[in-house]
TIZADO-648288 format. One record per atom (N, C-alpha, C): residue in three letters; x, y, z. Coordinates in steps of 0.05 Angstrom, whole numbers, plus 5000, padded with zeros to 4 digits. Atoms other than C-alpha are relative to their C-alpha. Layout:
// TIZADO-648288
ALAXYZ;...
//
This chain:
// TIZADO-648288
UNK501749775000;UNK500050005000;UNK501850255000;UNK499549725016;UNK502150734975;UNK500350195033;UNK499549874983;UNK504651165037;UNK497850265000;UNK502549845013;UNK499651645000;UNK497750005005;UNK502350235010;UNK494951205003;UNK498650095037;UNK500250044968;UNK495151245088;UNK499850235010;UNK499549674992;UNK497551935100;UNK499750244968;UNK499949765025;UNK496152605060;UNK502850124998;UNK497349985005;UNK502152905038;UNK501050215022;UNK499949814979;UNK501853485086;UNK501549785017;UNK499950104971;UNK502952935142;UNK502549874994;UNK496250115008;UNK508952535103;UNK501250285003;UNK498049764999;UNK511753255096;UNK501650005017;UNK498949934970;UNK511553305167;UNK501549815010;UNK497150204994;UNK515152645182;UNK502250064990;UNK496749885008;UNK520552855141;UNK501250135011;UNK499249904990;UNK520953415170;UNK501250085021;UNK499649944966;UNK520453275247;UNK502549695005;UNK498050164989;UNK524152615239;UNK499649865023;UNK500150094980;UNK520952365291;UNK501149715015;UNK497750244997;UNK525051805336;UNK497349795016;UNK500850164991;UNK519651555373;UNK496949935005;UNK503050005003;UNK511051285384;UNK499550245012;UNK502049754989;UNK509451885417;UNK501250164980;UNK499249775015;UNK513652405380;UNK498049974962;UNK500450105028;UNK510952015311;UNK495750045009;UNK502649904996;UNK503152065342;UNK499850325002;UNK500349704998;UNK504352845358;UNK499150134968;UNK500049815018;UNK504252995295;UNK496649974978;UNK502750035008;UNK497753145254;UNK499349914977;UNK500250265009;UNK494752565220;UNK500349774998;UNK498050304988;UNK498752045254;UNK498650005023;UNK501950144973;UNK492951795317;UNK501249835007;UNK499850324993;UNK494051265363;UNK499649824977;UNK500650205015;UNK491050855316;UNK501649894980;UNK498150105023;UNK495750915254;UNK502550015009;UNK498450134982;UNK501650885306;UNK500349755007;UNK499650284995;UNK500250325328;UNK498849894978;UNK500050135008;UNK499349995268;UNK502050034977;UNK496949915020;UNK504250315219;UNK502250115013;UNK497849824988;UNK509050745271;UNK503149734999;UNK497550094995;UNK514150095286;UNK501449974970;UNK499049985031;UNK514550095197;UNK501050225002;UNK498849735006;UNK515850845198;UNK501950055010;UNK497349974975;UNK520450875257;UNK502150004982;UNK497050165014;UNK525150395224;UNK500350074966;UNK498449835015;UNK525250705167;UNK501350184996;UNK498649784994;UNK526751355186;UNK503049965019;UNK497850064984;UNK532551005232;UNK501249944972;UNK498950115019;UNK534450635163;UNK501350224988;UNK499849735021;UNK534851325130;UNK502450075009;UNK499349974986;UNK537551605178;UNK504149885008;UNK497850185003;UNK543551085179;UNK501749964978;UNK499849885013;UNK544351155114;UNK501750184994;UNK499549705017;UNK545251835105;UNK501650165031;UNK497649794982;UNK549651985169;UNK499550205022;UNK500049874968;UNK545452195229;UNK496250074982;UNK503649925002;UNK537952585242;UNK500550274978;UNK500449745011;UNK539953185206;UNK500750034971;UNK500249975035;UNK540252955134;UNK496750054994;UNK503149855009;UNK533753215097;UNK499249764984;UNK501450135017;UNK528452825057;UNK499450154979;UNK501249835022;UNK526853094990;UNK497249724993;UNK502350085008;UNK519752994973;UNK499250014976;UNK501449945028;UNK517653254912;UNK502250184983;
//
């Protein structure tokens, strides 16, 4: 399923942006509920750790569009 598909793009933006490390910081943000936390947050996490790993720490950027 399409990341798109789950979140509006506004709300991926915002992950990119905030990076968030952890279930709460990743629920704060708007469009991300308990609900799609706990059922998508431990996929997102780890990707953003993957990224993250990657690319040499939290403060490399995502390009979106």
């Amino acid at each position: 399923m399409l990341g798109s598909m789950l979140f509006t793009e506004q709300t991926l933006a915002a992950v990119a942006a905030k990076f968030p490390q952890t279930p709460k910081n990743l629920s704060g943000i708007k469009g991300i509920g308990p609900e799609k936390t706990n059922r998508y947050g431990a996929a997102i996490l780890t990707m953003i750790r993957t990224y993250e790993h990657q690319k040499g720490g939290v403060e490399a950027q995502v390009i979106l569009f």
